[in-house]
C-alpha positions in Angstrom: -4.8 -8.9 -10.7 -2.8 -10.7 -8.0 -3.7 -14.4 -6.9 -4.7 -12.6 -3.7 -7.1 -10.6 -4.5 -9.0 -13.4 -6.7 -8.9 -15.4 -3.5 -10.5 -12.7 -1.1 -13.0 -11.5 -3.3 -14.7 -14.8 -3.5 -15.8 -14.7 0.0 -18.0 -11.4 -1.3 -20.4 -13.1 -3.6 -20.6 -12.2 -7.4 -22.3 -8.8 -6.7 -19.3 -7.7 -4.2 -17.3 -9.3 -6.2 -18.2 -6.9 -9.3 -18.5 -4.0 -6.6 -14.8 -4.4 -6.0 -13.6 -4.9 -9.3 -15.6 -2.0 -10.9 -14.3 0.3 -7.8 -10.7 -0.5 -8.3 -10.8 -0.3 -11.9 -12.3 2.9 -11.3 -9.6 4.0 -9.0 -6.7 2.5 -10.9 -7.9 4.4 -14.3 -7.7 7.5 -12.2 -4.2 7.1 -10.5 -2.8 5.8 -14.1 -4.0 9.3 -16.0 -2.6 11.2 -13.6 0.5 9.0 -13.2 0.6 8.5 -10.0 1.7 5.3 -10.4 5.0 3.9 -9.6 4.3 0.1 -8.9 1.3 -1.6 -10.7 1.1 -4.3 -8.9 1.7 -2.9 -5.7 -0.8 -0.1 -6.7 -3.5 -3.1 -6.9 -2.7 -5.3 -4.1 -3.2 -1.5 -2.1 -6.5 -0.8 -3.2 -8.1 -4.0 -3.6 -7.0 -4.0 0.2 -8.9 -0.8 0.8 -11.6 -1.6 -0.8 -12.2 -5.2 0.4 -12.1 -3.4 3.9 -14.3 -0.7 3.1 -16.8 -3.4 1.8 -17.0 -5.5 4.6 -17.7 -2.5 6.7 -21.1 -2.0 4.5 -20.1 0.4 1.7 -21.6 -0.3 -1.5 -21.4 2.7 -3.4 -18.6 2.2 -6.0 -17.4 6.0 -6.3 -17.1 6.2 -2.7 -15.0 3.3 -2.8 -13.3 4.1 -5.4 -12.1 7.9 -4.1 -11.8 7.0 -0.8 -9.2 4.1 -2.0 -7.7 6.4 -4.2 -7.2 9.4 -1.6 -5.1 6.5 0.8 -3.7 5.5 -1.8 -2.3 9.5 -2.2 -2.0 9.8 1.6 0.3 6.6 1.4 2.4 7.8 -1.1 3.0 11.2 0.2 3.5 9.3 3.2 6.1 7.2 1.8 7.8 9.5 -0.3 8.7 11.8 2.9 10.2 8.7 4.9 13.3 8.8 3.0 14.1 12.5 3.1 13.6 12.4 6.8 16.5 10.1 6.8 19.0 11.9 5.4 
């Protein structure tokens, strides 16, 4: 993962740490199988930023991490992917 993400999730602790990494994994295992992914690495740097957020507002449960990264990470590529059409 990015040189970013290592940074920020050393301010958590080694238990938010894991919390983090097992949620994104999570959520990145998802989006992969169901190929939703364009950009790896922009994929990552989206949902570690999701769920570092989501963490420091108290959530602990990795699923609901994980799904709620992965639904706006959905809602920002729908979001993304209508920009250009409206365009043209």
């Amino acid at each position: 993962m990015s040189t970013r993400f290592s940074n920020n999730s050393a301010d958590f602790g080694d238990g938010a740490s894991l919390l983090m990494a097992n949620a994104i994994q999570i959520a990145l295992n998802y989006l992969q199988r169901s190929g939703e992914i364009d950009d790896y690495t922009e994929t990552c740097e989206f949902l570690a930023d999701k769920v570092e957020a989501m963490i420091r507002q108290g959530q602990r449960n990795r699923l609901v991490l994980a799904n709620r990264a992965i639904t706006a990470f959905q809602n920002y590529r729908s979001a993304r992917t209508i920009e250009p059409s409206l365009a043209g």
